[in-house]
BAGUBA-592711 format. One record per atom (N, C-alpha, C, O, CB): x, y, z. Coordinates in steps of 0.001 Angstrom, whole numbers, plus 500000, padded with zeros to 6 digits. Glycine has a CB too. Example, Ala and Ser with C-alpha at 12.3 -4.5 7.8 and 13.67 -1.06 7.14 Angstrom:
BEGIN
513190494310507800512300495500507800513200496700507800514236496681508465511308495527509046512850497750507080513670498940507140512900500030507870513409501138508039514084499402505725
//
This chain:
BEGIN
536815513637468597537733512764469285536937511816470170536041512257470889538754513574470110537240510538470133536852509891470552536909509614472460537985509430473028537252509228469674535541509637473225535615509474474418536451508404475473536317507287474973534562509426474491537031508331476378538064506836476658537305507303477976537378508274478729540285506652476485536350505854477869535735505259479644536820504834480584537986504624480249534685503692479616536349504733481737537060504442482553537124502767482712536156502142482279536660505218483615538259502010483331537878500794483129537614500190484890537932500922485827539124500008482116537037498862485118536748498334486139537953498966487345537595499570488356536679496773485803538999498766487096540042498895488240540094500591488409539906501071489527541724498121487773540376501531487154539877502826487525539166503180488120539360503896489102539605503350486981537557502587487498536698503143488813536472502697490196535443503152490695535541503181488515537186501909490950537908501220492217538317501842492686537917502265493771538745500387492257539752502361491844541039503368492631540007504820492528540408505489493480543055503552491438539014505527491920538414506503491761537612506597493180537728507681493752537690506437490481536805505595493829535971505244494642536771505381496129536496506032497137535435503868494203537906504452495795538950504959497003539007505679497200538685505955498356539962504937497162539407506612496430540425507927496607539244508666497601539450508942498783540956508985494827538377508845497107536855509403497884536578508914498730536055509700499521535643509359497344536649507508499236536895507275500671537598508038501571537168508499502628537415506272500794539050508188500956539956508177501755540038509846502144540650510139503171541207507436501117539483510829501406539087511999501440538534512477502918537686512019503684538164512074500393539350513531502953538655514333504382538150515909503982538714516791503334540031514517505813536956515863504601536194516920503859536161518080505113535583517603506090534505516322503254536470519001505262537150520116506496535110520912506557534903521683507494539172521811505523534317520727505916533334521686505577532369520628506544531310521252506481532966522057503717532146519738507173531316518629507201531034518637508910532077518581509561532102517172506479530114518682509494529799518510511261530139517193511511529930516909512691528106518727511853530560516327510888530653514836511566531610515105512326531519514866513530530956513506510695532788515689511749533983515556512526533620515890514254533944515192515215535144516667511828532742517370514262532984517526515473531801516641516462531883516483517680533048519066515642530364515974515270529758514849516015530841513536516827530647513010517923528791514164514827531647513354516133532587512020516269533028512345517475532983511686518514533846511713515174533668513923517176534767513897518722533402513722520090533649512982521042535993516083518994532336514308520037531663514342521218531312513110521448531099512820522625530618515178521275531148512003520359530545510710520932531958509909521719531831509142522673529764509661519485533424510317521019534183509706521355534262510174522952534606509457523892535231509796520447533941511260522994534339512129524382533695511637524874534243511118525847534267513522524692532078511293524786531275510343525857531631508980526138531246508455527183529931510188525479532141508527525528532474507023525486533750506986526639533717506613527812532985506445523728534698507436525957535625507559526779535568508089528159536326507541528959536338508116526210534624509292528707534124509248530095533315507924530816533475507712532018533227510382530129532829507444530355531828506083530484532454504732529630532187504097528610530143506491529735533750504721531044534625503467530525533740502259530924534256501208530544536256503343531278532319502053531710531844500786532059531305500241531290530696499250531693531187500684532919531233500536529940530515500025529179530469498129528533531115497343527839530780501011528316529416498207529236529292495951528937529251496009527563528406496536526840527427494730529569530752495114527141530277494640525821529594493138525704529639492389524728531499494691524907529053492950526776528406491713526938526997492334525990526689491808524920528176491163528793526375493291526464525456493595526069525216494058524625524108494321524158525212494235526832526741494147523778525743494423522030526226492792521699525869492254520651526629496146520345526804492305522389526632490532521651525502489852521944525149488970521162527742489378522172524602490171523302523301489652523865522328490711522539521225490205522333523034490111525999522447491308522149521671492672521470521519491940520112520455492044519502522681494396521368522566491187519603522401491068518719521943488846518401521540488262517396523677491997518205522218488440519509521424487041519873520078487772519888519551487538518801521867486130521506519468488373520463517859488820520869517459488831519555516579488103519095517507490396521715518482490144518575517492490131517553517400489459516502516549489607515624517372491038517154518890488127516550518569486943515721517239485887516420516449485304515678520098486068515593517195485810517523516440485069517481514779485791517666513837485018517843516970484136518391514603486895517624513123487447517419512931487792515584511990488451515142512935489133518530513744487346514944513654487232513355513794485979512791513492485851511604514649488004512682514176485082513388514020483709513099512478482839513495511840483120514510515228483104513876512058481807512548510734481152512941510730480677513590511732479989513786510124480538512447509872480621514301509867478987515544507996478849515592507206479463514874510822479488518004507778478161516336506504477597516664505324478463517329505737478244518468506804476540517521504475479066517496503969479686518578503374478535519641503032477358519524502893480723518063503453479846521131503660478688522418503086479649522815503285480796522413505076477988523205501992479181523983501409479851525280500263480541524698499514480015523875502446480923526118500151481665525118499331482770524665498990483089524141497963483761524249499302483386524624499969482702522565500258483346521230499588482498520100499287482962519000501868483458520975499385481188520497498449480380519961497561480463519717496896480061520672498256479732520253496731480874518674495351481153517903494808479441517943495497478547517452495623481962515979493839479259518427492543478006518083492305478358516825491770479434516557490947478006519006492764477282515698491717477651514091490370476632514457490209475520514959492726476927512070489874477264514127488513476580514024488128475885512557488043476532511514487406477707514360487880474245512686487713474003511076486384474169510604485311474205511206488114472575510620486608474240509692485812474651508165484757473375508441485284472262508422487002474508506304483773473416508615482528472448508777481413472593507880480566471702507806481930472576510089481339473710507148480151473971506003480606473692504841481804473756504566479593475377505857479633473326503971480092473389502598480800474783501840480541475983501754478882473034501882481701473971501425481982475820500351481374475923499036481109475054498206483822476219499779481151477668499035480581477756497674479125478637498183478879478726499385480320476007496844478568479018497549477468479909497713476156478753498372475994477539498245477101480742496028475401479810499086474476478944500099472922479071499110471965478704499791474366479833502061472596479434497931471589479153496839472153478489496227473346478200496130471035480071496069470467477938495335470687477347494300470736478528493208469983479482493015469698476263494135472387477920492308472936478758491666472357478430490272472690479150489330474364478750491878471410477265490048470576477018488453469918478605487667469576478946486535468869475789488838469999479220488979468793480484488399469468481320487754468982482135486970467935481431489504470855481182488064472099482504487231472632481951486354473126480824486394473461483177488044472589482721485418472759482045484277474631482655483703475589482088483179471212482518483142474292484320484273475304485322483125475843486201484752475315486051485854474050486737481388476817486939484467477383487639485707476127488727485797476305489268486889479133488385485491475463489057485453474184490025486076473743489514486593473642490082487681473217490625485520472981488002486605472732487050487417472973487488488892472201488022489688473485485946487011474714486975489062475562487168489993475138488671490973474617488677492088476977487179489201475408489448490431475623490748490609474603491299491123474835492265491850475965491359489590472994490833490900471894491611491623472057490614492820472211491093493943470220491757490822472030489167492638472381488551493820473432489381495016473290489477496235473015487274493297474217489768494354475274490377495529474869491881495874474911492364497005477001490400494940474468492547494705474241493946495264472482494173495091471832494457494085475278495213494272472080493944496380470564494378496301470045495783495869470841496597495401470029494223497600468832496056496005468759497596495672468890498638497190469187499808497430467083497868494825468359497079498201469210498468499315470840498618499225471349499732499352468980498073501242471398497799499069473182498397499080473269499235498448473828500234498900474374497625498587472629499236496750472600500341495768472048501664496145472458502634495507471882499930494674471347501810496906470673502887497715471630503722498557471750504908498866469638502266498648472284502519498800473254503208500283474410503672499199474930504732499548474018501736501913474810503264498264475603503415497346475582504833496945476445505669497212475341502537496386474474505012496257473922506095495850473751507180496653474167508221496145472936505825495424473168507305497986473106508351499174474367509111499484474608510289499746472726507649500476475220507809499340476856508201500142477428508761498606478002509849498560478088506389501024477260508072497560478141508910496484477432510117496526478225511039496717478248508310494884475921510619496398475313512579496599475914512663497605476670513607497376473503513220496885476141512278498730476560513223499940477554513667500134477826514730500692476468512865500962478868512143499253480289513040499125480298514249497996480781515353498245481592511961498667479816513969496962479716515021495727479022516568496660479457517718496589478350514227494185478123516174497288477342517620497705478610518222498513479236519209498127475678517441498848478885517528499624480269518143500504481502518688499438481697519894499287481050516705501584482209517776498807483097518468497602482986519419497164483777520350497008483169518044496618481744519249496861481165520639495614481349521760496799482178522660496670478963520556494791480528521645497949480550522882499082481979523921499666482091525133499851480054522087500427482886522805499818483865522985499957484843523812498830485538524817498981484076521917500276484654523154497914485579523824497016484420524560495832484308524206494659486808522561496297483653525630496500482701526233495631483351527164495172482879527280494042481499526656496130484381528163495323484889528905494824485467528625493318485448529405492365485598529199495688486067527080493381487027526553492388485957526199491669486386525822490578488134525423492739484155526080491720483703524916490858483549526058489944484128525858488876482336523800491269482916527260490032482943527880489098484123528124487861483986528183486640482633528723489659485202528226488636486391528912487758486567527559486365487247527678485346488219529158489021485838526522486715486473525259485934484669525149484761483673524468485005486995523346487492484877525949483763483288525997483285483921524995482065483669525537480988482357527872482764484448524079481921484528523161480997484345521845481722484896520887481179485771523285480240483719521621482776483826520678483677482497520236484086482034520815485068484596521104484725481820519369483561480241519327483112479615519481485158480245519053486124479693517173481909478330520176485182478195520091486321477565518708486802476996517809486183477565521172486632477875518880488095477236517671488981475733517053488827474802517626489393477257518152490394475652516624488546473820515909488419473925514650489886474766513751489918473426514625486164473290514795490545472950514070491531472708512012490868471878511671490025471426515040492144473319511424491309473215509901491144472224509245491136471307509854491687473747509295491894471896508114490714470847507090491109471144505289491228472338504996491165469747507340489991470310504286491366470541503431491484470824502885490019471691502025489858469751503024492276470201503312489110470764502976487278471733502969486920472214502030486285470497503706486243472617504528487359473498504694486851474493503553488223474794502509487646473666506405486503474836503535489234475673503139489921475982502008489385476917501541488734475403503141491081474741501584489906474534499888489096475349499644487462476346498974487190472475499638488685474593500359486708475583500582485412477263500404485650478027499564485176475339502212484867477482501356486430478976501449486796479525500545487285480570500123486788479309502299487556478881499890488596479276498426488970478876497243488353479357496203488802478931498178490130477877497163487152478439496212486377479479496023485180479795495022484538477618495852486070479899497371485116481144497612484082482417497472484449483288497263483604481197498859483576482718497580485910483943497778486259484349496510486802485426495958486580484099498880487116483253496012487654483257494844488593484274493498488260485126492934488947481748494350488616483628493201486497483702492103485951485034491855485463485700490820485463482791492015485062485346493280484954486849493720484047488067493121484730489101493102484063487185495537484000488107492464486378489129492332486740489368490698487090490299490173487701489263493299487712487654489835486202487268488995486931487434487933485549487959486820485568485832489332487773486844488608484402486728488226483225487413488598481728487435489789481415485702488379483240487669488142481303488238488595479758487500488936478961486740487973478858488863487738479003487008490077477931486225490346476892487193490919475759488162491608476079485089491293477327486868490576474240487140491631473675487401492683473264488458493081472775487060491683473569486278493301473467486024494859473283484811495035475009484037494331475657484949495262471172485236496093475028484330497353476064482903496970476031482374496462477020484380499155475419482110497245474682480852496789474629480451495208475123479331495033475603480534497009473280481380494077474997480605492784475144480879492761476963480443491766477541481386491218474027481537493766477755480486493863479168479468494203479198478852494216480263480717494555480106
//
């Protein structure tokens, strides 16, 4: 037998009806009465103040200009842009890339990746054993990093074919 959906105006009067529902199982009711009970002891209440409440926070969400204090000095741009060598000598992004990462950064690279691996490993020595399909740790070097940062670096910079023509 065939299913019969409900149509636009059904599910309206459906939505109502659940509005209009009073649920006897629920703490609001007796939250409501206590806020009403406070209110109603504390008849002074300024309603000047949620119409000012709500000017404040239209106008601290609206743009305007900055004034006084709030004013940042930009300082202009007076150098040339663009790299401060002559760039004739690079030919290919390896070029690039020893330019940017010397062998001391790679060093520091390398120190800090053994030192997090040594801490890891220390920490969770109990677990390294239990995982014997999990090739062990070999300590890093500047070859391999380097390797790694010229494989990954480029991928987000450049388009290739295939994997190999990085």
């Amino acid at each position: 037998m065939p299913r019969k959906y409900l149509t636009q105006m059904e599910v309206e009067n459906v939505m109502k009806d659940l509005d209009a529902e009073n649920y006897d199982d629920s703490d609001t009711d007796c939250e409501d009465e206590l806020e009403n009970s406070i209110l109603e002891d504390n008849n002074e209440v300024d309603l000047d103040t949620s119409a000012n409440f709500v000017e404040n926070v239209e106008s601290l969400l609206s743009w305007k200009d900055v004034e006084g204090s709030e004013a940042k000095n930009v300082l202009p741009v007076l150098g040339k842009v663009g790299l401060k060598v002559d760039n004739s000598n690079y030919k290919n992004e390896y070029d690039f890339f020893k330019l940017l990462f010397t062998n001391e950064i790679l060093s520091v690279l390398v120190e800090e990746t053994n030192s997090y691996a040594s801490d890891i490993l220390n920490i969770h020595e109990e677990t390294s054993d239990k995982r014997k399909h999990a090739p062990a740790w070999k300590p890093t070097d500047n070859n391999e990093i380097q390797k790694f940062l010229v494989l990954i670096l480029p991928r987000g910079h450049t388009e290739k074919d295939s994997l190999q023509d990085y």
